[in-house]
N, C-alpha and C positions, 0 to 999 in steps of 0.2 A: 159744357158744364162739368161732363166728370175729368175732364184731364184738370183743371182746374182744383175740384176736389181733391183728386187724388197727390197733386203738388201742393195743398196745402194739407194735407195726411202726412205726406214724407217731411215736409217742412216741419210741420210738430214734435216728428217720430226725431226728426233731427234737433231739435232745439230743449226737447224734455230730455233727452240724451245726453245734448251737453250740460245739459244745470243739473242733471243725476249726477253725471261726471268731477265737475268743480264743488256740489256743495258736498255730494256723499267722501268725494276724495278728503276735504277735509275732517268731515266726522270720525273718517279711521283715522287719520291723521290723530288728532283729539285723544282718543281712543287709543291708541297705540301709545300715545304722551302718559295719558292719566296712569294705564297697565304699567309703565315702566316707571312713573313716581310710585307709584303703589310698592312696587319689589325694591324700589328705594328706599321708598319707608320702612319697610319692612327689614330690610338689610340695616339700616340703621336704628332702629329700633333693638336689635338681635347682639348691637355692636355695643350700645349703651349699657344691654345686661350683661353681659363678657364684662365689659369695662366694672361696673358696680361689682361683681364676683369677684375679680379679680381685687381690686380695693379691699373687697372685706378679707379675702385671703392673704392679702398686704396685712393689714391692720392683726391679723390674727397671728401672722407672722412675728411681727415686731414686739406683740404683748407678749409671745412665746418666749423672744430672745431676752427680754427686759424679762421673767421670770429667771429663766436661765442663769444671766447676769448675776442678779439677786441669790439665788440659790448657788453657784460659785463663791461670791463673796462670803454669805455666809459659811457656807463647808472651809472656806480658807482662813477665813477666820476660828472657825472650832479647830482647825487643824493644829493653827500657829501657837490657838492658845495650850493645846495638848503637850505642843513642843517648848513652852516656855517653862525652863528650870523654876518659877516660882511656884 
């Protein structure tokens, strides 16, 4: 009766070992996925604000130059009109 016991002890000891093995290996598995979607999102998320920043730094840019423009044209025009004999 105990050798019996005791092979059906190891037998257990073996068979809860391998289903530890197949389902926990997936759960890191799982687990290891999610962590590295997460610092994906993360990175992409970090990417989206860069990108909006930069746009409005565009955008701030251009209203600068179309001021600019504007203030050129006028100065060359008070200029021309300074320099015109009438």
């Amino acid at each position: 009766m105990w050798p019996a016991f005791v092979i059906a002890l190891f037998a257990g000891f073996l068979i809860g070992y391998l289903f530890r093995k197949v389902f926990f290996r997936d759960a890191i598995v799982i687990k290891q996925l999610d962590r590295e979607l997460t610092e994906a999102s993360e990175a992409l998320e970090q990417a989206r604000s860069t990108q909006k920043l930069l746009e409005q730094e565009n955008a701030d840019l251009k209203y600068q130059l179309g001021e600019e423009k504007k203030s050129r044209a006028y100065a060359e025009s008070k200029y021309d009109q300074s320099q015109d004999p009438n």
